[in-house]
C-alpha positions as a Markdown table, in Angstrom:
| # | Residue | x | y | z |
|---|---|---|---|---|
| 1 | Unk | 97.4 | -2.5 | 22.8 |
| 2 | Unk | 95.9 | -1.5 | 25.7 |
| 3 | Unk | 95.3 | 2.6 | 25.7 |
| 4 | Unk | 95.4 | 4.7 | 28.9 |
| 5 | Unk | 92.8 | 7.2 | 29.6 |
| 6 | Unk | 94.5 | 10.4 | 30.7 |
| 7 | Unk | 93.1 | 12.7 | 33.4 |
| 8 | Unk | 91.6 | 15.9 | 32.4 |
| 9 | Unk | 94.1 | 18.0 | 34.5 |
| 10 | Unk | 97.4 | 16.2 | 32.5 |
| 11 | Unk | 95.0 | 17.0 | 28.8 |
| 12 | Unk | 94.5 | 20.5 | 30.3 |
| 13 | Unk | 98.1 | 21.0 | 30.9 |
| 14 | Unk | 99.6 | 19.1 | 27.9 |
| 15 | Unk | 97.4 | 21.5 | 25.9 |
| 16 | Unk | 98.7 | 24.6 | 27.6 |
| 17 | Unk | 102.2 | 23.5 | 26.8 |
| 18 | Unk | 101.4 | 22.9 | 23.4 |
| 19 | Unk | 99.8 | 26.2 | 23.0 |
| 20 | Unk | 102.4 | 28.1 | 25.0 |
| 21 | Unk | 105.4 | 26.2 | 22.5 |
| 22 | Unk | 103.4 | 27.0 | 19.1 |
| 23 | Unk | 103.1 | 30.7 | 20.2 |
| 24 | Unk | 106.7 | 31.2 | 20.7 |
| 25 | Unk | 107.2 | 29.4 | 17.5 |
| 26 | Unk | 104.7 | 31.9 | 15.5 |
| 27 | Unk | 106.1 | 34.9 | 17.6 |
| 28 | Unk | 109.8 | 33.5 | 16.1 |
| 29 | Unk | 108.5 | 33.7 | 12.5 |
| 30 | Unk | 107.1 | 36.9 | 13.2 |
| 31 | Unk | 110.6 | 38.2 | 14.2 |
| 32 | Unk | 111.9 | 36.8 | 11.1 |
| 33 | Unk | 109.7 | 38.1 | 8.8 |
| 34 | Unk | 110.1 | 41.5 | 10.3 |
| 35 | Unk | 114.2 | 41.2 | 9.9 |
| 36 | Unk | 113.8 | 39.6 | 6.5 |
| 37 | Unk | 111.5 | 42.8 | 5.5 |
| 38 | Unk | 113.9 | 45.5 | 6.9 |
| 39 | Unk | 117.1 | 43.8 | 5.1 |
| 40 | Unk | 114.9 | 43.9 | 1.7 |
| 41 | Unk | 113.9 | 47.5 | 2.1 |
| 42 | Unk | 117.7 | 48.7 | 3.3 |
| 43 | Unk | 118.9 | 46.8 | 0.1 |
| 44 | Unk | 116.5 | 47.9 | -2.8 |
| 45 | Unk | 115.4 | 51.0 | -1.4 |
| 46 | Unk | 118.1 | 53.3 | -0.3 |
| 47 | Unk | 117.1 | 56.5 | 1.7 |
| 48 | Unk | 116.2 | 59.7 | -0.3 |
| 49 | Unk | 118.3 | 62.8 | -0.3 |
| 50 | Unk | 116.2 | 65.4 | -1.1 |
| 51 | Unk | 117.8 | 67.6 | -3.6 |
| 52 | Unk | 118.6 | 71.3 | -3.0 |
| 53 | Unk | 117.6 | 72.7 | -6.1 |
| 54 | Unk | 115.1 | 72.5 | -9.1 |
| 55 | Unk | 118.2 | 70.8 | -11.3 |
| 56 | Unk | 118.4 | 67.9 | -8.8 |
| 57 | Unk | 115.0 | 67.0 | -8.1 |
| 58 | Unk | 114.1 | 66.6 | -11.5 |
| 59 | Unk | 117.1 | 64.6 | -12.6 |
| 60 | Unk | 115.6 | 62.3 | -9.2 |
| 61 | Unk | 111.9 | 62.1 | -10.6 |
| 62 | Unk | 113.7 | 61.1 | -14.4 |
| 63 | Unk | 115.3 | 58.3 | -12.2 |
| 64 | Unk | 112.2 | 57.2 | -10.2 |
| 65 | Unk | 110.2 | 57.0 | -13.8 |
| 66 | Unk | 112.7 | 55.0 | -15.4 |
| 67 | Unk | 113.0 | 52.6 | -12.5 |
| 68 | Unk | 109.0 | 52.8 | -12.3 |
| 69 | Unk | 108.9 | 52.0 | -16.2 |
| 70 | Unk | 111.4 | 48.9 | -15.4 |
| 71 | Unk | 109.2 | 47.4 | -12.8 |
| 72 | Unk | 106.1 | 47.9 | -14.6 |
| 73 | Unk | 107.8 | 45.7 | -17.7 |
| 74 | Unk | 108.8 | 42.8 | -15.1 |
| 75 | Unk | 104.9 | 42.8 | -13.8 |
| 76 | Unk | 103.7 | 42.9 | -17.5 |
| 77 | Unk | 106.4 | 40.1 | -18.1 |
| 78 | Unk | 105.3 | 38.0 | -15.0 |
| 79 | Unk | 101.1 | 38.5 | -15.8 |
| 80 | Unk | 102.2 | 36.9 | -19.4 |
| 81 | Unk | 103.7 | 34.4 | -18.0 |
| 82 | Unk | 101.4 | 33.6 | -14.9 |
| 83 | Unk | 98.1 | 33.8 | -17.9 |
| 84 | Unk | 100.3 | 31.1 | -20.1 |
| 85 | Unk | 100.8 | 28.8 | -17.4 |
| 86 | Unk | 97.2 | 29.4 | -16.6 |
| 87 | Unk | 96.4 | 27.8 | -19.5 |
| 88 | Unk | 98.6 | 25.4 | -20.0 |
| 89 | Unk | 96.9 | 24.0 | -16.7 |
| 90 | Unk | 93.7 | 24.6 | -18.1 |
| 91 | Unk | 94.5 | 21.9 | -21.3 |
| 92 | Unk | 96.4 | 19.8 | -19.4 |
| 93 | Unk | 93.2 | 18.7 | -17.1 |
| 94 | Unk | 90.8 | 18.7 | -20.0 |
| 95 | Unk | 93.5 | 16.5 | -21.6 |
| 96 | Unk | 93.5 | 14.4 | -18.2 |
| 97 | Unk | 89.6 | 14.1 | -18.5 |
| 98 | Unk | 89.7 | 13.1 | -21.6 |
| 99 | Unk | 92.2 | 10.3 | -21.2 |
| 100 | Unk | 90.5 | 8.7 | -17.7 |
| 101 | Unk | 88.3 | 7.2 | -20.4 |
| 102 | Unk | 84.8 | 8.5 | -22.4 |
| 103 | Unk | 81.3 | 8.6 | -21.0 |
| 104 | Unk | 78.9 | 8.1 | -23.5 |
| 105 | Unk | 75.4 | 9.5 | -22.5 |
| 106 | Unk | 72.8 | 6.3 | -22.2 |
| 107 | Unk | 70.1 | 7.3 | -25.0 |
| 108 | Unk | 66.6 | 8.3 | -23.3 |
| 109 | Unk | 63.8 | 6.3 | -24.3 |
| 110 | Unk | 60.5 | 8.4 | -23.9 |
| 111 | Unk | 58.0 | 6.6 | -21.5 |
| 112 | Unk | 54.7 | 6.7 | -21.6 |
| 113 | Unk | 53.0 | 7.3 | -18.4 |
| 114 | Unk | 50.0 | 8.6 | -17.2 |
| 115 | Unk | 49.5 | 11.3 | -14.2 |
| 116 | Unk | 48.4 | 8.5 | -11.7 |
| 117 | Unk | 51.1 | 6.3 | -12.6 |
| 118 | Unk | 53.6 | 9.4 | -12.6 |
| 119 | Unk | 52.2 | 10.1 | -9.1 |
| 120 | Unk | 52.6 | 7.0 | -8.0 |
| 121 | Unk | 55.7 | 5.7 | -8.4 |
| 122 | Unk | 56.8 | 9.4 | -6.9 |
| 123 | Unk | 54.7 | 9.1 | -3.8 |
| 124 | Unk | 54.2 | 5.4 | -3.7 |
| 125 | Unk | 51.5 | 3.7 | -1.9 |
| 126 | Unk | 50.4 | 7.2 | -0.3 |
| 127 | Unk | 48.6 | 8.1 | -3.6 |
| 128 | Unk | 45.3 | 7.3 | -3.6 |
| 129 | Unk | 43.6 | 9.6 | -5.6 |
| 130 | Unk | 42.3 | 9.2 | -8.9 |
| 131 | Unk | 43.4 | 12.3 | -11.0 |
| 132 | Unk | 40.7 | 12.5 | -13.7 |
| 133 | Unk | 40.9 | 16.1 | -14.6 |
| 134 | Unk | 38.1 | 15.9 | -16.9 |
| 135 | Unk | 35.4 | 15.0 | -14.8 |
| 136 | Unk | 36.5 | 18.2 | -13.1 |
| 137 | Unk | 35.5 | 20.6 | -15.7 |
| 138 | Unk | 32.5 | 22.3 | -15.9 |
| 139 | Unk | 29.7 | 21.4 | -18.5 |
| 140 | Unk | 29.4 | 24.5 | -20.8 |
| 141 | Unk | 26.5 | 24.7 | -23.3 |
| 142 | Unk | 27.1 | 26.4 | -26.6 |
| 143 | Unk | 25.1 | 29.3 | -27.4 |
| 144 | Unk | 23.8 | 29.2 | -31.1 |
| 145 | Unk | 25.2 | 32.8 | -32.7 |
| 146 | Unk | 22.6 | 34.4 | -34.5 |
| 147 | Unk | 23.1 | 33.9 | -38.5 |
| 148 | Unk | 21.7 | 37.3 | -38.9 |
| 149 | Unk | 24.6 | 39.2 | -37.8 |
| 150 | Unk | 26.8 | 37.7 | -40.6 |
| 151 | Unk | 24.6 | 38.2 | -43.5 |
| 152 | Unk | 24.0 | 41.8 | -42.5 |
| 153 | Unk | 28.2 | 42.2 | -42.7 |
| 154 | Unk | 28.0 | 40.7 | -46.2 |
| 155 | Unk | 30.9 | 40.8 | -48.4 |
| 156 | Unk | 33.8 | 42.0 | -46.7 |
| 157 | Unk | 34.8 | 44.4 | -49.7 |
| 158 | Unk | 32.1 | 46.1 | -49.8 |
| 159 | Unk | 32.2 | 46.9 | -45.8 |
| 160 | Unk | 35.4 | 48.6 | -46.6 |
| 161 | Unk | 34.5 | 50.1 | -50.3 |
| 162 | Unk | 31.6 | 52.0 | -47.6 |
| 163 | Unk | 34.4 | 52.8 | -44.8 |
| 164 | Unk | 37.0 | 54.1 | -47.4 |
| 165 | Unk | 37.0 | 58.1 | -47.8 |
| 166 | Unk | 36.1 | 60.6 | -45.8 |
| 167 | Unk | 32.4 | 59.8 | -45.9 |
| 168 | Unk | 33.0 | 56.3 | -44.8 |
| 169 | Unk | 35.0 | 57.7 | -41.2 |
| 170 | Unk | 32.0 | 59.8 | -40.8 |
| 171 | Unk | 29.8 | 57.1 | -41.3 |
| 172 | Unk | 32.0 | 54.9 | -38.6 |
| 173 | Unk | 32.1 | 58.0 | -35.9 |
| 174 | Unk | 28.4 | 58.3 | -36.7 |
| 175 | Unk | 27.9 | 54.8 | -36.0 |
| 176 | Unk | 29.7 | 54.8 | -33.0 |
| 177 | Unk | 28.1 | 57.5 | -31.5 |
């Protein structure tokens, strides 16, 4: 099939009587709607008389309240019905999953691999560097604690036989000071 290309003037004006038909089409429906609403409201909601005395308009608020309480059921009715549905869907695809067939999780084997491997197989041939992090750390000598210090503490008990009292928490603000 051989296609023919068609000018931008007859696209431009095929697409302006497109347009031009699809408004009048959604200005139709709008029409509609409009009648459709007015015939609704005339039927269910005839025009109030406003009563003339205090008799009248309460017997009219009694009527409003009970129609009120009537519509509230059928909402209250329709929300159950609506959530059950709701649900019902709900089961119905987890049922749906479960009967397109079971995935079983592969077990994960642990791997052993260290940094420069890990690094890599991520950046491939890019990674050059040798990650030995401990020939980055710093050489740190250990000082020698004096011994002194923990004979002079001695027995633990005895340190807190001396502390105990109110001799021993003068001793300790004393020694503090």
């Amino acid at each position: 099939m051989s296609e023919k290309k068609i000018s931008s003037s007859r696209k431009h004006h095929l697409k302006s009587l497109m347009l031009s038909i699809a408004k009048g089409i959604l200005d139709e429906e709008e029409r509609e709607r409009a009648e459709d609403k007015r015939r609704h409201m005339a039927e269910h909601c005839p025009p109030v008389s406003m009563p003339r005395n205090m008799q009248e308009l309460q017997e009219l608020c009694r009527e409003i309240h009970h129609k009120i309480d009537v519509i509230d059921e059928e909402r209250y009715d329709l929300e159950m019905k609506v959530n059950k549905t709701n649900k019902e869907i709900d089961e119905l695809k987890i049922k749906v999953q479960d009967l397109m067939g079971k995935f079983k999780k592969p077990v994960l084997r642990k791997v052993r691999m260290s940094a420069d491997a890990m690094l890599k197989a991520l950046l491939g041939s890019k990674h050059t560097v040798n990650l030995d992090l401990r020939a980055n750390l710093k050489q740190v000598k250990k000082e020698v604690k004096e011994e002194d210090n923990l004979r002079d503490v001695g027995d633990w008990r005895k340190n807190i036989e001396d502390k105990s009292g109110m001799d021993g928490r003068k001793k300790m603000f004393e020694a503090e000071a």
